[in-house]
Residue, then its C-alpha position, 0 to 999 in steps of 0.5 A: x890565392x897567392x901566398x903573401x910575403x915580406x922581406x926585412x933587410x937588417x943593417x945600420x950599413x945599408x940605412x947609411x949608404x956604405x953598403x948597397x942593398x942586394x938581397x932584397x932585389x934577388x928576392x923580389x924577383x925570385x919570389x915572383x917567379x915563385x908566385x909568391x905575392x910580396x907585399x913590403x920590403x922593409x930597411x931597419x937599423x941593428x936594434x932588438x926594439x926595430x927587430x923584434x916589432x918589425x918581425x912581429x908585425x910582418x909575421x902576423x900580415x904575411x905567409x912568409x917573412x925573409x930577414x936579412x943580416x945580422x947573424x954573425x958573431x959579432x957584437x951588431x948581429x941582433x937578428x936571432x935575439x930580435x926574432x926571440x924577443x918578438x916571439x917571447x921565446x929564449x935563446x938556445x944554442x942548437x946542437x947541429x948548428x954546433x955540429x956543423x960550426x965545428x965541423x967547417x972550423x975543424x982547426x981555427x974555431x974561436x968561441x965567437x964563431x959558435x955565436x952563430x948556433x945560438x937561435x931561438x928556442x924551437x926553431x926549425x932547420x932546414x937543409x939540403x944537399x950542398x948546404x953546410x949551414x941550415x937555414x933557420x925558421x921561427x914560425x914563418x920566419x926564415x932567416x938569411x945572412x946579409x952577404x949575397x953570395x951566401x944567402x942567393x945560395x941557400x935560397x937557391x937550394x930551398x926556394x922549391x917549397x915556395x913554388x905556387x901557381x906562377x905569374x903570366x905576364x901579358x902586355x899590349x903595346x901603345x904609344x900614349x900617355x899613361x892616362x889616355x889608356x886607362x880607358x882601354x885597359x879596362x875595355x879590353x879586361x871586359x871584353x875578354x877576360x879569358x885573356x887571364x888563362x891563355x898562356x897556361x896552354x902554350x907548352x913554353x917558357x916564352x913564344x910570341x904567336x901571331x893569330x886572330x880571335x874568332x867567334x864561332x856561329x852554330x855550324x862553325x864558322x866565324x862570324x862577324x856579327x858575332x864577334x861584333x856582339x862579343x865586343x860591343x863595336x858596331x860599323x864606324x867604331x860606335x859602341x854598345x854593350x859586349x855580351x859576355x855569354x858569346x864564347x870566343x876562340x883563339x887561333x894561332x897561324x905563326x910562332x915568331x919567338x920560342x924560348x931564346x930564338x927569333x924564328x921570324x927568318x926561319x921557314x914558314x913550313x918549320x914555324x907552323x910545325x913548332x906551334x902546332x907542338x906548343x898548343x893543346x889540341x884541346x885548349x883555348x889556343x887552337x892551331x890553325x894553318x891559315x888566318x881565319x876569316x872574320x877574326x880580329x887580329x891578335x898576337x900573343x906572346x907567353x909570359x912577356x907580352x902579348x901585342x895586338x897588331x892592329x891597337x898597338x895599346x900596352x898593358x901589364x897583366x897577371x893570371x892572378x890580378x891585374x896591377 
């Protein structure tokens, strides 16, 4: 199961309209590709009440909590006393963070600068190559500066240890009303769940693959009747119950997009030699040098979408959960 996450962005600044929220929008994005579920992001003013209830709240919901502003040296940077007081721990003033204030201010360090060593009692750091400044952690709380420069920086060198099990998306294009394909989305969930796994055994960021699925008879065949039976359509598109326990094969004859190029005016005889490398041998993506007879049509496409050629229907998917 996903990790869970929520951000708290800390600023009378951007509760006003003088300032344009950032960080939590490169955060977003950065944790889903993390893997990372989030679940709230949420805006509050700069006062200890707002922070220390909100941080406490959060951090009892979530695995991770990422805040936002507020820990400068001046008088409305509440951020680190709020976190204190949410955990009932007290303010100390860290002597590596000293350290490195003093190190990075040799010359011009006022005492308000040092403000900024002040941090909860039993806090952790966390540091890597390139980083002046740690971040600071309160139990599964990590706490980053509101400028976004700076905080896509840290979080830049840090995000590895929130790697989980990564998103695939998928989708199927349709030109309808988001309601008339309710009803498919759940047909095609049903009628082949296997779809969650596919795109962990393409070797690729991004492909699009054009192919068939097939059902396989007991010499090896694809067979009609029993991808008929898989489905649940019978002749002239009347329905009946799909039966799951028939496994299905997927075989992919043409890549048509790899990571950045569109290869469609690139030649067949090179195109086929690159699916051949980005499918498993021993995956449920088989790489076919010619269309299958007896299959239904299917393209797929890794992490994006996946577009079936003959329904044009659109649907949004996750290896984790369908949203």
């Amino acid at each position: 199961m996903a990790k869970s996450a929520s951000i708290i962005v800390i600023g009378n600044e951007i509760l006003s309209g003088k300032t344009r929220d950032e960080n939590s929008v490169f955060l977003a994005h950065e944790l889903r590709n993390l893997g990372v579920d989030l679940r709230k992001i949420s805006v509050i003013p700069d006062e200890l009440q707002f922070i220390a209830s909100e941080v406490r709240d959060l951090s009892n919901l979530h695995d991770y909590v990422f805040t936002t502003g507020g820990v400068g040296p001046t008088h409305d940077d509440l951020t680190m006393h709020g976190i204190a007081m949410a955990f009932g721990r007290n303010i100390r003033r860290n002597p590596e963070l000293e350290a490195a204030l003093r190190g990075y201010y040799p010359a011009d360090l006022v005492e308000p600068n040092l403000l900024m060593a002040d941090v909860p009692e039993d806090s952790r750091l966390i540091s890597r190559p390139g980083m002046w400044f740690p971040v600071v952690v309160v139990k599964n709380v990590y706490i980053f500066p509101g400028v976004p420069e700076i905080l896509r920086r840290k979080f830049t060198n840090i995000k590895e240890i929130f790697r989980d099990t990564p998103y695939h998306l998928m989708e199927v294009f349709l030109r309808a009303d988001e309601g008339q394909i309710a009803a498919i989305l759940h047909r095609v969930l049903a009628q082949f769940p296997e779809l969650h796994s596919l795109p962990e055994f393409i070797r690729a960021d991004t492909a699009i693959l054009d192919g068939e699925i097939a059902v396989l008879d007991e010499h090896g065949r694809s067979s009609f009747s029993l991808i008929q039976q898989r489905t649940g359509i019978r002749q002239g598109g009347r329905r009946t119950g799909s039966r799951q326990d028939i496994p299905v094969q997927y075989y992919a004859f043409d890549l048509l997009y790899l990571d950045g190029y569109d290869l469609r005016r690139v030649a067949l005889e090179e195109r086929k030699a690159a699916l051949a490398q980005i499918t498993a041998a021993d995956g449920p993506i088989r790489y076919s040098e010619h269309s299958i007879r007896n299959a239904a049509s299917l393209r797929l496409s890794k992490r994006c979408r996946y577009l079936c050629s003959d329904s044009k229907s659109l649907l949004s998917f996750s290896n984790r959960s369908w949203r």
